[in-house]
GUDOBA-89614 format. One line per 5 residues: their letters; for each residue x, y, z of N, C-alpha, C, O, CB. Coordinates in Angstrom, 2 decimals. Glycine has a CB too. Layout:
N
a) X,Y,Z,X,Y,Z,X,Y,Z,X,Y,Z,X,Y,Z  ...
! end
This chain:
85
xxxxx) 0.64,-54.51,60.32,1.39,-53.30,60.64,2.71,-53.70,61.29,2.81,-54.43,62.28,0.57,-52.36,61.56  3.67,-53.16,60.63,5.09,-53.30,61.76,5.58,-53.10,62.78,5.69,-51.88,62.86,5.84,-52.96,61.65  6.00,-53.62,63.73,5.77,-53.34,64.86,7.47,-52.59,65.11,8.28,-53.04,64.30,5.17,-54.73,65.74  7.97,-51.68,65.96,9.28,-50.90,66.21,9.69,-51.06,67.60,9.05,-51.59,68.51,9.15,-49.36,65.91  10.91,-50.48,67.62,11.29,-50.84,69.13,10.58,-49.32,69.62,9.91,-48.39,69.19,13.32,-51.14,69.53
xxxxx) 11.21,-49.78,70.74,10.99,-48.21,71.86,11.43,-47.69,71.94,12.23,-47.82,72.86,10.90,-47.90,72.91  11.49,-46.44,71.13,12.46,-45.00,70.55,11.68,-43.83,71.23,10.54,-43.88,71.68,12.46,-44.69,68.54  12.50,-42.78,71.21,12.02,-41.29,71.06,12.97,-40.18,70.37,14.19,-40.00,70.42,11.74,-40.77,72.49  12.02,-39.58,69.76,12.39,-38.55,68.73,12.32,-37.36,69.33,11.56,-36.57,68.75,11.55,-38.53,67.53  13.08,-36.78,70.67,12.65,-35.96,71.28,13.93,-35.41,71.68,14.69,-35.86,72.54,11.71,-36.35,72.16
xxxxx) 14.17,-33.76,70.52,15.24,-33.36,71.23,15.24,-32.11,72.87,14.44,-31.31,73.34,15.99,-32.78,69.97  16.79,-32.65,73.28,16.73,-32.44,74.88,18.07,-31.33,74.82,18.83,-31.21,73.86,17.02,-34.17,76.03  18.12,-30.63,76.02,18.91,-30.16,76.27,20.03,-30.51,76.56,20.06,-31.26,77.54,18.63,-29.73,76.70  21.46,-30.15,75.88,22.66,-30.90,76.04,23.60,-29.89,75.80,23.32,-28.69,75.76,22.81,-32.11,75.14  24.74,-30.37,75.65,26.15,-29.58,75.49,27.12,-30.27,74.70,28.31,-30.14,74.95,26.87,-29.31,76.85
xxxxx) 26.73,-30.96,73.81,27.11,-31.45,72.45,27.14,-30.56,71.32,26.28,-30.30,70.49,26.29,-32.43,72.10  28.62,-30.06,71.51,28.77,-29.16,70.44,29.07,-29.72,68.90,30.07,-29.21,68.40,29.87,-28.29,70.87  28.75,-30.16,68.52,28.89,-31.42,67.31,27.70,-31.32,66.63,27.13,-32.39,66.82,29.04,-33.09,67.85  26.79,-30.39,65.71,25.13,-31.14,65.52,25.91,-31.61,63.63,27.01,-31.42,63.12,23.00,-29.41,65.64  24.66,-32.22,63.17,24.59,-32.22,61.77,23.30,-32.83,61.84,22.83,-33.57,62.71,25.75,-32.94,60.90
xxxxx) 22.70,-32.29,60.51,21.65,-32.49,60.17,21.50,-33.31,58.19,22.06,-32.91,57.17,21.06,-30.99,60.55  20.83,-34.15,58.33,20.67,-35.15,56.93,18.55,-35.18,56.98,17.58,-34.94,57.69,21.76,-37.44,57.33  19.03,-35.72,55.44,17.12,-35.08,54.97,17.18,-36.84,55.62,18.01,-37.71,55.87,16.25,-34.46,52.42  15.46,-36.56,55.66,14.80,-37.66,56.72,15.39,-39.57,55.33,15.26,-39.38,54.12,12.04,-37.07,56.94  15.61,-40.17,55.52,15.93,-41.07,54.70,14.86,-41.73,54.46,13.76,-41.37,54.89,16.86,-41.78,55.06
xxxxx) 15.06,-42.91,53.64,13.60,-43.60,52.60,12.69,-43.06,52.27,12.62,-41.93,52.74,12.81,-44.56,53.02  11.68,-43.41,51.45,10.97,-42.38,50.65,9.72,-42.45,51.00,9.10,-43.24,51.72,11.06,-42.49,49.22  9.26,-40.98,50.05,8.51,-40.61,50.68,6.72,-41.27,50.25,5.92,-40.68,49.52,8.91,-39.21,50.59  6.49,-42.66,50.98,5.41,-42.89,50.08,4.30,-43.91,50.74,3.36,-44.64,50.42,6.02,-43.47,48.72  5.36,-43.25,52.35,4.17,-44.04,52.73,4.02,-43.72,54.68,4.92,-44.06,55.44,4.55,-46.00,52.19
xxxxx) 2.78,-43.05,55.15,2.52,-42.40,55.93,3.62,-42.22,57.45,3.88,-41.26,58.17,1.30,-42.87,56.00  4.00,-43.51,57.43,5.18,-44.32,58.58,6.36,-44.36,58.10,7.22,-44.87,58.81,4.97,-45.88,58.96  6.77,-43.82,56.71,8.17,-43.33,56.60,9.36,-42.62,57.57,10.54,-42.95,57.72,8.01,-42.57,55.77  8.82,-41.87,57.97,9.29,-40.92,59.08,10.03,-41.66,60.64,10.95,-41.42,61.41,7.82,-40.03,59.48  8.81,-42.80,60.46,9.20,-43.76,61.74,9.92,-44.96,60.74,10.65,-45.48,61.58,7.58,-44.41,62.89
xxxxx) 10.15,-45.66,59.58,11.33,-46.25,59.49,12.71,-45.27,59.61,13.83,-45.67,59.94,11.25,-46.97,58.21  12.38,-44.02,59.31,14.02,-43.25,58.86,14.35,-43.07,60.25,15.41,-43.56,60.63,14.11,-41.49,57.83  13.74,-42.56,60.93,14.07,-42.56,62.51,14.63,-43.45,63.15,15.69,-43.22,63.73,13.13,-42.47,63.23  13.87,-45.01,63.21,14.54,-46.07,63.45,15.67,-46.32,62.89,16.52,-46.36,63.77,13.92,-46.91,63.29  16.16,-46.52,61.80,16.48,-46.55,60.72,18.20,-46.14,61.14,19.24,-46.80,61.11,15.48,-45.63,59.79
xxxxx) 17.81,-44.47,61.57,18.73,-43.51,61.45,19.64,-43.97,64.05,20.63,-43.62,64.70,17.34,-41.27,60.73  18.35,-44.87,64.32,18.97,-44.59,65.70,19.61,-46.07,65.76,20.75,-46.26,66.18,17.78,-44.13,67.10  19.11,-46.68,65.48,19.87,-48.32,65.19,21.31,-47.87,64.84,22.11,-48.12,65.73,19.12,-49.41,63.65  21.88,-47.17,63.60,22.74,-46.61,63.17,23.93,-46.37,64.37,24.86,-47.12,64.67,22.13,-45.52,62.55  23.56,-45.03,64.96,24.00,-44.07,65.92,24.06,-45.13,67.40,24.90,-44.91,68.27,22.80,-42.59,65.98
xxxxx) 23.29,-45.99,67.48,23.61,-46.91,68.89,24.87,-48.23,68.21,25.65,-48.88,68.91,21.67,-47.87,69.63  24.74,-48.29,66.90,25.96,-49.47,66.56,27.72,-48.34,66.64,28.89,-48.38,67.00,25.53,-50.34,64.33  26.89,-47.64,66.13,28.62,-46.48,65.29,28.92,-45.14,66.21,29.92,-44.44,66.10,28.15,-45.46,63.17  27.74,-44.93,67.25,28.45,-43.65,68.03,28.71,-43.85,69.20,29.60,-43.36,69.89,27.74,-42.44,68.13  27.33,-45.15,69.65,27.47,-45.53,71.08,26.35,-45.04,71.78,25.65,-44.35,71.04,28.69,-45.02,71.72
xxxxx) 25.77,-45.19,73.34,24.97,-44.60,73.72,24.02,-43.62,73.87,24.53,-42.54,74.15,25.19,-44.65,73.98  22.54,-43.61,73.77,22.00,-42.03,73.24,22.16,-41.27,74.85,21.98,-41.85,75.92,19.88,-41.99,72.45  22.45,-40.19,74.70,22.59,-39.03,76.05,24.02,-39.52,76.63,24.11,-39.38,77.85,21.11,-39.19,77.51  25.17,-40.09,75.97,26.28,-39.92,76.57,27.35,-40.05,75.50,28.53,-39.90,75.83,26.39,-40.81,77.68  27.00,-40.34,74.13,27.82,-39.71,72.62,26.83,-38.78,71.84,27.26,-37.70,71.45,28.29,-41.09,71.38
xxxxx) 25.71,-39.10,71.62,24.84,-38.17,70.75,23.36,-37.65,71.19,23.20,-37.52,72.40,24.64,-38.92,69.48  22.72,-37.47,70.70,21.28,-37.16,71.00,20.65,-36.41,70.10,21.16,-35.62,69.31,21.09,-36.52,72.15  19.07,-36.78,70.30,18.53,-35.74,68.73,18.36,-34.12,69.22,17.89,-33.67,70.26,16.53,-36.33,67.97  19.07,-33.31,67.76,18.85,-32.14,68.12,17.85,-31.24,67.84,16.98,-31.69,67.09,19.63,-31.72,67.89  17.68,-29.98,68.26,16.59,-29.20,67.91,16.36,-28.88,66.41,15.74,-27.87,66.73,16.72,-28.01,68.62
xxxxx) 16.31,-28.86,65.23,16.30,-28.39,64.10,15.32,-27.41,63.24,14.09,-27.33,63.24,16.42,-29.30,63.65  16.16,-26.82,62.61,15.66,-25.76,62.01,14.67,-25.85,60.49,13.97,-24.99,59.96,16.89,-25.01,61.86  14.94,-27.14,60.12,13.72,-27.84,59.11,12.94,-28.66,59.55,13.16,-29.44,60.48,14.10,-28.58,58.02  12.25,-28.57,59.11,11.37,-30.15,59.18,11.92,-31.01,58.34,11.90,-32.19,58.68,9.76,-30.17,58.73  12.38,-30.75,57.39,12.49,-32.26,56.36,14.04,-33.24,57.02,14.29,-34.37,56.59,12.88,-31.63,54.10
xxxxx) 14.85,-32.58,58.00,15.67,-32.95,58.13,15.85,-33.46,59.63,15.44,-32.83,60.60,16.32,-32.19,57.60  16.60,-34.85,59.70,17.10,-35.48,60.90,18.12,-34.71,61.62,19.18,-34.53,61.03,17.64,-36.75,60.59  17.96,-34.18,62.87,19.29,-32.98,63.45,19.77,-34.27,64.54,19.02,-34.79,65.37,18.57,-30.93,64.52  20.72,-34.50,64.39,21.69,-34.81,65.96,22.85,-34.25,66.29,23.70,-33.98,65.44,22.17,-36.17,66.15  23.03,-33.99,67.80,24.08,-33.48,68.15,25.13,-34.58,69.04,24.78,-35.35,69.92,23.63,-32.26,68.85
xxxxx) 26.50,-34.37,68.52,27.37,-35.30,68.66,28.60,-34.66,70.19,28.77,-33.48,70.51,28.09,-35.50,66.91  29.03,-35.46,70.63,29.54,-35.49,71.87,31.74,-35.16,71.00,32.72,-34.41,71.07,28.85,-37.55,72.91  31.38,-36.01,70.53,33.10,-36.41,69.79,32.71,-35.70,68.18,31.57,-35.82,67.73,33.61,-38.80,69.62  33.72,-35.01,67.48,33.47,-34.64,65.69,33.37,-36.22,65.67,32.35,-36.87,65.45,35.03,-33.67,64.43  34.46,-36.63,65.90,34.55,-37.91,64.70,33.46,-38.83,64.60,33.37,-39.60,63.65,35.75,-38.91,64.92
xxxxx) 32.56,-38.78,65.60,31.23,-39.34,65.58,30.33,-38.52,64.46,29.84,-39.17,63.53,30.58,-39.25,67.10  30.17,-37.51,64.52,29.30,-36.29,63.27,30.13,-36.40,62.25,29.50,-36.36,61.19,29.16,-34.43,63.65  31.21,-36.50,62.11,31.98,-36.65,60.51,31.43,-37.89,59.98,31.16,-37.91,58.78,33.83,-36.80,60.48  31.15,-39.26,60.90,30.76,-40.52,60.18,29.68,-40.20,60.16,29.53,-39.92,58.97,30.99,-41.85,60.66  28.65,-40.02,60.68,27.65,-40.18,60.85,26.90,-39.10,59.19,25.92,-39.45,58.53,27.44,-39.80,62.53
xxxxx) 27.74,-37.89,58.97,28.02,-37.45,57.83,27.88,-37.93,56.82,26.89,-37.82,56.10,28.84,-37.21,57.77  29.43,-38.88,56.51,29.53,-39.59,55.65,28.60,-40.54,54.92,28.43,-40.62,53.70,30.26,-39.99,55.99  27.93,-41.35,56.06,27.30,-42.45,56.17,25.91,-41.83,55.32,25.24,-42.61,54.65,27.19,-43.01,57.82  25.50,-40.23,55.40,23.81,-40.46,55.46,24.13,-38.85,54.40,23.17,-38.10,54.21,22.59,-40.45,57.61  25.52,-38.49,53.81,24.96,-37.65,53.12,25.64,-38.18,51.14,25.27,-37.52,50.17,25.45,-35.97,53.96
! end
């Protein structure tokens, strides 16, 4: 089994007016998908946005199938955009 760092997928209350939301990434085929796209998706956001709870953080969302974060700066949610849609 693979072992992951020490994440949480837990959105918090903030004032990051910035969200966007992208469908969960890699496919769907195998029970722990969810936890590579997660990882996947925060590795990302700590190289290209910077710190979690002082550029971005995960947001509340209105699907399930989709990754929500809310961004501190646009130009952080415009890449982060780019990058995953």
């Amino acid at each position: 089994m693979p072992t992951y760092t020490n994440w949480d997928y837990v959105p918090v209350l903030h004032n990051f007016e910035y969200t966007a939301s992208i469908p969960w990434p890699g496919q769907a085929v195998d029970q722990l998908d969810w936890i590579l796209g997660i990882t996947s998706v925060e590795q990302w956001l700590l190289a290209y946005a910077g710190p979690k709870y002082q550029r971005w953080c995960w947001n509340m969302g209105t699907e399930s199938y989709q990754i929500n974060v809310a961004f501190r700066y646009d130009k952080h949610r415009i890449l982060f955009l780019l990058n995953y849609s």
